[in-house]
C-alpha positions in Angstrom: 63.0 -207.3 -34.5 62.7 -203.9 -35.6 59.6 -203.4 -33.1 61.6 -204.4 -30.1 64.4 -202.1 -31.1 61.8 -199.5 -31.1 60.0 -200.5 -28.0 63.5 -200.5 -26.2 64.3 -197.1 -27.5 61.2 -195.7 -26.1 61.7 -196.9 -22.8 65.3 -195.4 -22.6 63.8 -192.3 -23.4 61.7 -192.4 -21.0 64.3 -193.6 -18.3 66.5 -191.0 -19.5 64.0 -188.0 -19.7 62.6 -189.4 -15.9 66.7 -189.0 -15.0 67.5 -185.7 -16.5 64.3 -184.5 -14.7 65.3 -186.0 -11.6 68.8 -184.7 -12.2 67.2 -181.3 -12.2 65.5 -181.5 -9.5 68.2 -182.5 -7.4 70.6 -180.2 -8.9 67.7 -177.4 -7.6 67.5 -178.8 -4.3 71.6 -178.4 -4.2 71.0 -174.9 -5.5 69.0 -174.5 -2.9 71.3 -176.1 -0.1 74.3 -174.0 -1.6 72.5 -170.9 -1.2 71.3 -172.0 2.2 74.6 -172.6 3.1 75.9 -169.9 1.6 73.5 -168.0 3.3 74.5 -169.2 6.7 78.0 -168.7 6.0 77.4 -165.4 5.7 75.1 -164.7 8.9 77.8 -166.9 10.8 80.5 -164.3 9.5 78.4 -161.4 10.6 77.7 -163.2 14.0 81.1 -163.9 14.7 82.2 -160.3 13.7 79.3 -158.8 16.1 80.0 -161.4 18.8 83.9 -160.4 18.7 83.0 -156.6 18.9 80.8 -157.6 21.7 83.8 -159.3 23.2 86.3 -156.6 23.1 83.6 -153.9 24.0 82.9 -156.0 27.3 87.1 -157.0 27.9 86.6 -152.7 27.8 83.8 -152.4 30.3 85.6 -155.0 32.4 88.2 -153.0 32.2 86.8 -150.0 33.3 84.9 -150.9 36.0 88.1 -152.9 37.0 89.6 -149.6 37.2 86.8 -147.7 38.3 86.4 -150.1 41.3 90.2 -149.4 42.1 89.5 -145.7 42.1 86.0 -146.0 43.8 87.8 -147.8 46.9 91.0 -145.3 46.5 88.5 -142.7 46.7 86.5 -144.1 49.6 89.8 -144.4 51.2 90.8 -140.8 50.8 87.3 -140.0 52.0 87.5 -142.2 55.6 91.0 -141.0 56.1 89.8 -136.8 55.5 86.7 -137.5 57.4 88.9 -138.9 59.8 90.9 -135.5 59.7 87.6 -133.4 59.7 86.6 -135.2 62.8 89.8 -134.3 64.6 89.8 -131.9 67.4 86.5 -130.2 66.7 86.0 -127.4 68.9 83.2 -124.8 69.6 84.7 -121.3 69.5 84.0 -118.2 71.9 84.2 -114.5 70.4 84.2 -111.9 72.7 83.9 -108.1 72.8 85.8 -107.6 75.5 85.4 -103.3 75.0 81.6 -104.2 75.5 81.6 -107.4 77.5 83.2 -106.7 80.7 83.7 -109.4 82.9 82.2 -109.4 86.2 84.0 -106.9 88.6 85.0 -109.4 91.1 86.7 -111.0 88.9 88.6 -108.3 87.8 89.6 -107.5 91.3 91.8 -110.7 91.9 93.8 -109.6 89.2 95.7 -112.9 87.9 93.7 -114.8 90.2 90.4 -113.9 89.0 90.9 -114.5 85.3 92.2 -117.9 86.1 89.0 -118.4 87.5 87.0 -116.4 84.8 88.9 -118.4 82.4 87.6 -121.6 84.0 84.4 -120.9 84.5 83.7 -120.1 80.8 85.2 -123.1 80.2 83.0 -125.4 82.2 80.0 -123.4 81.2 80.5 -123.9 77.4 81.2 -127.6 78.3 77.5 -127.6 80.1 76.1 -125.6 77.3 77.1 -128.1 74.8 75.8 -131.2 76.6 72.6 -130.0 76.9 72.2 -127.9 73.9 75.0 -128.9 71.1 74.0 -133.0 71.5 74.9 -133.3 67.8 78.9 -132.7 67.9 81.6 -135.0 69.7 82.0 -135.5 73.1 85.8 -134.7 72.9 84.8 -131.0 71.5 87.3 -128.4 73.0 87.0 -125.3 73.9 88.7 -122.4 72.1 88.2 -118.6 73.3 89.2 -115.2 71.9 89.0 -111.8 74.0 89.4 -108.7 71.9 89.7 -105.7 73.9 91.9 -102.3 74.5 93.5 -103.7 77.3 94.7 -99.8 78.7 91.4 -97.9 77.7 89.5 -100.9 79.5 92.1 -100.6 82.7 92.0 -97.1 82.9 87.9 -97.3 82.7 87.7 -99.8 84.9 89.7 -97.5 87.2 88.2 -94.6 87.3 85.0 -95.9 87.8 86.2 -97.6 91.0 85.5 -101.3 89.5 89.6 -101.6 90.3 91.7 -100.2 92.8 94.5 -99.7 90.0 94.7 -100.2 86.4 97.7 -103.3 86.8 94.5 -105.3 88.2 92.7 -105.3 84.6 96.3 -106.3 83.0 97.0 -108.8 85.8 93.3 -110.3 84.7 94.0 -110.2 80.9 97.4 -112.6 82.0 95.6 -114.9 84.0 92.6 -115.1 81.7 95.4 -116.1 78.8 97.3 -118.4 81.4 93.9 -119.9 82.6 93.7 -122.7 79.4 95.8 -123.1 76.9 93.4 -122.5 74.1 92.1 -119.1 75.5 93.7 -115.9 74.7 92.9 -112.3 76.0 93.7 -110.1 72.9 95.2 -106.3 73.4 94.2 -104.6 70.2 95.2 -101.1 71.5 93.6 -97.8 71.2 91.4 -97.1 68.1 87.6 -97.2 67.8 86.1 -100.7 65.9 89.7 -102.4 66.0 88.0 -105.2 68.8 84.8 -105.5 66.5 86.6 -105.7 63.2 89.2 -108.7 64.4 86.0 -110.4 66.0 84.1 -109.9 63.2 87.1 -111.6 60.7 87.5 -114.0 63.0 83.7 -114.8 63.2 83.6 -115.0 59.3 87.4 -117.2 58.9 85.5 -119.9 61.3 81.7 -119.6 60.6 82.4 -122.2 57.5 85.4 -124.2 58.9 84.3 -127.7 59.5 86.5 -127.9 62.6 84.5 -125.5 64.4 81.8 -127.1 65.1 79.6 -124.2 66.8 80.6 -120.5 67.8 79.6 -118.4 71.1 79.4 -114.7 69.7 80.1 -112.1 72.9 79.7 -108.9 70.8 78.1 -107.1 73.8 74.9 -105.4 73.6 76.2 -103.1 70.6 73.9 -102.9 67.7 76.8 -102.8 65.4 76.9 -106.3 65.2 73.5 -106.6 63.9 74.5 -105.8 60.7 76.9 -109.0 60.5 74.5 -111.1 61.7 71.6 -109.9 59.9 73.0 -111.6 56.6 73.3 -114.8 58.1 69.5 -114.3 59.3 68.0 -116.4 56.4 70.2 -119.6 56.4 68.8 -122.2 58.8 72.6 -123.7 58.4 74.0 -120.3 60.2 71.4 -120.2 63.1 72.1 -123.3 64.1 75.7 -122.7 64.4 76.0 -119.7 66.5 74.8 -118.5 69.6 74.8 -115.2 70.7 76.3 -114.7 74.6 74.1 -112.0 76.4 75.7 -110.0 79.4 74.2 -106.2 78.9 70.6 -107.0 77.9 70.5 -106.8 73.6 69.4 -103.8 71.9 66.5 -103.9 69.9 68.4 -104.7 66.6 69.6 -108.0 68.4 67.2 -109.0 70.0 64.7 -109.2 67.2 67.3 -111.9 65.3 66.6 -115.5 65.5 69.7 -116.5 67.2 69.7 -118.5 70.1 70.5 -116.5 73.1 72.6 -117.3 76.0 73.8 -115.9 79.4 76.4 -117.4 81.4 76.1 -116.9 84.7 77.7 -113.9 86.3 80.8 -113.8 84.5 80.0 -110.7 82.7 78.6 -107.7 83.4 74.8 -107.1 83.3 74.5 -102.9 83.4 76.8 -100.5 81.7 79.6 -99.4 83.9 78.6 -96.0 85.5 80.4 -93.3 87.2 79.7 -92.0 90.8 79.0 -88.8 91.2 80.8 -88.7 94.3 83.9 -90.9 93.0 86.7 -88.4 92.8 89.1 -91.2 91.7 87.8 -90.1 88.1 89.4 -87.1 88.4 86.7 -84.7 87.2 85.9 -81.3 88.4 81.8 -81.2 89.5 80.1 -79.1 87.4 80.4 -75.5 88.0 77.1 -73.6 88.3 74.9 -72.2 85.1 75.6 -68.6 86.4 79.0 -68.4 86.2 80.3 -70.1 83.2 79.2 -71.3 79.9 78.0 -75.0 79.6 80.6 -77.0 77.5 80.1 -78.1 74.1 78.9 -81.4 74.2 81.2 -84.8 74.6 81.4 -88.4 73.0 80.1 -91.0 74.6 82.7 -94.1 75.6 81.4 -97.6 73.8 79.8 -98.6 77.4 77.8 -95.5 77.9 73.7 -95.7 77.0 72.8 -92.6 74.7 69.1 -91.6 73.8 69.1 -94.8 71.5 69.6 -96.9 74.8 67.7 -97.5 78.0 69.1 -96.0 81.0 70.1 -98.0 84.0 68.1 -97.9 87.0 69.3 -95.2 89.8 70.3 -96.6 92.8 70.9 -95.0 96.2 74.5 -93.3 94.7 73.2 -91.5 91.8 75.2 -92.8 89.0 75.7 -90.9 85.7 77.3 -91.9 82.6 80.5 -91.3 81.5 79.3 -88.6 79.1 77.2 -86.7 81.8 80.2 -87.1 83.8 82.5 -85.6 81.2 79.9 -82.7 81.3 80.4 -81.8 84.6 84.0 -81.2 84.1 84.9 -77.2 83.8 83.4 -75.7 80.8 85.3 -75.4 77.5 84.5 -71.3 76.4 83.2 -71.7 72.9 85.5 -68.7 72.3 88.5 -71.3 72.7 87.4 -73.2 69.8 89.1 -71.7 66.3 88.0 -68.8 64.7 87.8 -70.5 61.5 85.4 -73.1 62.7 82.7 -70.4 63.7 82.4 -69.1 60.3 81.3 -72.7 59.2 78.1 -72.3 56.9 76.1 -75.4 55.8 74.0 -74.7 52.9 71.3 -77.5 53.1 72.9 -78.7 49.5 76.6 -78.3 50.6 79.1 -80.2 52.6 82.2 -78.4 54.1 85.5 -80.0 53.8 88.6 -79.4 55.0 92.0 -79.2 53.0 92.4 -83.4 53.8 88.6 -83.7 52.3 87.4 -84.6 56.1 83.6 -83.0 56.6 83.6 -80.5 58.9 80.7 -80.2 61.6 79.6 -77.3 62.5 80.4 -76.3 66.1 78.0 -77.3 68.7 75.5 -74.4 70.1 76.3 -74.0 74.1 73.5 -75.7 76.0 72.0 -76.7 79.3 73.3 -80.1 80.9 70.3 -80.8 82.9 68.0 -80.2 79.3 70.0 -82.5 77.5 69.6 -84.8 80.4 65.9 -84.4 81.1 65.6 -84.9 76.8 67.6 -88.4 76.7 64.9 -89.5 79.1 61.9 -88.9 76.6 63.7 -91.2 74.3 62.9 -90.0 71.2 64.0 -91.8 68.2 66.1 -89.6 66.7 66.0 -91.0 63.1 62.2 -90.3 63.5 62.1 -86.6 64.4 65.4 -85.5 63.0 65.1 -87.6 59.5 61.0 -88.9 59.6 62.3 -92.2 58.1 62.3 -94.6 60.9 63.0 -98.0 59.1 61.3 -99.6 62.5 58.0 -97.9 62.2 55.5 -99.2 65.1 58.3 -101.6 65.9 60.5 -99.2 67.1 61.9 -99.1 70.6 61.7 -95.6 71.1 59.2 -92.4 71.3 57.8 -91.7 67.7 54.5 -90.2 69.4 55.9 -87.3 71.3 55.2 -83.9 70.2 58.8 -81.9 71.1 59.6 -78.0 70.3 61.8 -76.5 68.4 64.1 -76.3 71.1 63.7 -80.0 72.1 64.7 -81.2 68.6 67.7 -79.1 68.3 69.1 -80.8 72.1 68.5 -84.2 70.7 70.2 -83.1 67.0 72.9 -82.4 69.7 72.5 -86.0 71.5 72.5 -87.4 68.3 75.9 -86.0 67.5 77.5 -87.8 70.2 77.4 -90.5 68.2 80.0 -90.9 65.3 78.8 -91.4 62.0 79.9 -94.9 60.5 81.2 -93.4 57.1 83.4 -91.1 59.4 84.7 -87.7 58.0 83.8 -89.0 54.7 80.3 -89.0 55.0 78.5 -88.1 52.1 74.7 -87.7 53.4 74.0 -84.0 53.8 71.4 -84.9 56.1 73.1 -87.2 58.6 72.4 -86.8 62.4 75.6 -88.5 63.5 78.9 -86.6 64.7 81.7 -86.3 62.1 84.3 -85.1 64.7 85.1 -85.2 68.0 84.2 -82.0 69.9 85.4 -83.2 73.9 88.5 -81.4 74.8 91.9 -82.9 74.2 93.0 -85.3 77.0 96.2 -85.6 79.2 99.3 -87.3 78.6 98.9 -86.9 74.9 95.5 -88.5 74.5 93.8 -87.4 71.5 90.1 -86.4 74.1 89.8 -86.7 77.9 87.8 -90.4 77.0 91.5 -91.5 75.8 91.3 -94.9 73.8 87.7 -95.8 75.3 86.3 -92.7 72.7 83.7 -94.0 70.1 85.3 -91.6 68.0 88.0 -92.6 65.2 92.0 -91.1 65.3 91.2 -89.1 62.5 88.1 -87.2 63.9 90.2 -86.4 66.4 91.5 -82.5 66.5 90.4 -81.6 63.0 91.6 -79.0 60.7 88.3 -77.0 60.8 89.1 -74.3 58.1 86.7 -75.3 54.7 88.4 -75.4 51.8 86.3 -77.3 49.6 82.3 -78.2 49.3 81.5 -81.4 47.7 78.4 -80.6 46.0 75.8 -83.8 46.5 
């Protein structure tokens, strides 16, 4: 009895220790499961909190690109509807010199008439130019032109030279010109030397840029003055291809050597300088008295149409023609006694510039000389920046005489030629050295004009009848 208690006793043991040990073995698997689980609920909590970040950061870009699409087709709307705008009456625009390009004198014969008719010539002309040569702008371009000119200097001119048979022609032209189409207008900017070129030259720069104007027509004339404007715009392909330059009096040097297209339009303008007779007594000059019985006159300013030694001269024809400085020589001579005493005793030191009491430099008088010698020396063109400076900034290239071997007395006729030409700091020039005139020296015109050129002088107001009494030297 006692062994079977014992036998039983063992098994239970056995059954209980094989329990307890499967007990632990299960209780480590559900350690293990609760720490899997645990383990997932953690990953899930970092998953969910990433996934909602991810969700709010993309309701954000949704957003956004919800509102950048609203501003993307706001903005592509305000772009059609200002390109639209842009592309509204685009127009290529004229410029014109009208001091240095002179219409055609039979069209400034018919008076009102003729610039009606000048007027729409251009305008079918530019309209021609474009379709063959501006194929890139609209169809529907318009025309716009602007004429700068001194209306009365240009009649008067125009006048004396015979080109009208009365000065109301050239202001009968200027009215029909403006009447001719409604978007040109013949602009009187009065007396004054540079006021044409300065408007044109605003004008040129206010619409070089605007998108409106589409291609400009530049009419400066054949003066190299507006080589300097242009010579800026030189490097930028953008710039050439927008302007044209408008040729009537063949280009000087300094224009021609640009890379502008060139363009000439027919025979609207005038292709030679205007020229005076010297048989034309309308001009009302006196012929030129002869050498032995008075003194030759000091020497005049030539008008802005008038070819100096920097400028070829036109070919003579059967009238000799002479130009409207030679002309003004062969009016009576001005004694050099009648200039002011004070201006005689003007001394230059080499290192010194005389002013007067207003700080205007004061030229010295010009030396009495022979008419047909400065004549004779304007035809050797000689470059006068080469033999009165030797710094000719064209070199080889220049236009002009650079191998010609003058005397003394040569150089000091063309120092003289070279004073007919005004300096383009004016009386404010600072250059002891300069060649160009500082001051007017023709004689004072009728009717109150400040020289007998009137408003057609190349000479400013101020360097016009000068106080010629030094008070002060401006030490350089």
């Amino acid at each position: 009895m006692s062994d079977s208690k014992g036998v039983i006793n063992t098994i239970r043991d056995a059954t209980t220790e094989s329990l307890w040990h499967r007990f632990e073995e299960l209780k480590s698997r559900e350690a293990k499961k609760d720490q899997l689980i645990e383990e997932l609920l953690y990953r899930y909590e970092y998953l969910s909190e990433q996934h909602k970040k991810e969700c709010e950061e993309h309701d954000r870009e949704r957003e956004h690109n919800r509102i950048a699409q609203q501003a993307q087709k706001s903005l592509m709307e305000d772009m059609r509807k200002l390109q639209n705008f842009m592309n509204k009456d685009p127009f290529v625009l004229l410029l014109i010199d009208g001091d240095d390009m002179i219409f055609a004198d039979q069209f400034l014969q018919e008076g009102e008439a003729g610039g009606k008719k000048a007027a729409e010539f251009i305008h079918q002309s530019i309209v021609e130019y474009m379709h063959c040569n501006l194929t890139d702008i609209p169809s529907d371009t318009k025309v716009v032109a602007r004429v700068y000119a001194n209306v009365k200097g240009l009649a008067d001119v125009c006048y004396k030279t015979g080109v009208v048979n009365k000065p109301s022609l050239v202001e009968e032209f200027v009215r029909g010109f403006t009447r001719g189409n409604i978007l040109f207008d013949f602009v009187d900017v009065g007396p004054g030397k540079g006021r044409a070129d300065e408007k044109l030259a605003e004008i040129f720069k206010l619409h070089l840029y605007d998108f409106h104007c589409r291609h400009i027509i530049l009419g400066g004339g054949h003066d190299k003055g507006y080589a300097r404007l242009l010579e800026e715009l030189a490097p930028d392909e953008g710039s050439i291809r927008r302007i044209t330059l408008l040729e009537g009096v063949p280009f000087e040097k300094e224009l021609a050597t640009l890379p502008f297209t060139t363009h000439k339009m027919g025979h609207t303008f005038r292709e030679t300088k205007i020229n005076v007779s010297s048989n034309n007594n309308s001009i009302g000059i006196a012929p030129f008295p002869p050498a032995s019985s008075v003194s030759p006159p000091p020497f005049y300013p030539v008008s802005r149409t008038v070819s100096t030694s920097n400028t070829p001269q036109p070919r003579a024809e059967a009238t000799p023609a002479i130009s409207w400085a030679s002309a003004a020589a062969k009016a009576a001579a001005l004694p050099m006694s009648s200039l002011p005493p004070a201006a005689k005793a003007v001394q230059q030191d080499p290192n010194y510039i005389p002013r007067n009491r207003k700080g205007q430099r004061i030229d010295s008088p010009p030396r009495q000389y022979d008419r047909e010698e400065v004549n004779r020396v304007k035809k050797l063109k000689m470059c006068n920046v080469h033999f009165l400076r030797k710094a000719c900034p064209f070199g080889d290239e220049c236009a002009h005489v650079h191998d010609y071997k003058p005397t003394q007395a040569e150089l000091e006729t063309l120092r003289l030629v070279a004073r007919m030409t005004p300096c383009t700091y004016g009386t404010q020039c600072e250059d002891p050295g300069c060649t160009y005139g500082h001051r007017c020296h023709a004689p004072e015109g009728k009717n109150g004009e400040r020289c007998i050129f009137g408003g057609m002088c190349k000479f400013k107001n101020e360097m016009h009848n000068m106080d010629l009494t030094p008070v002060t030297l401006t030490k350089i």
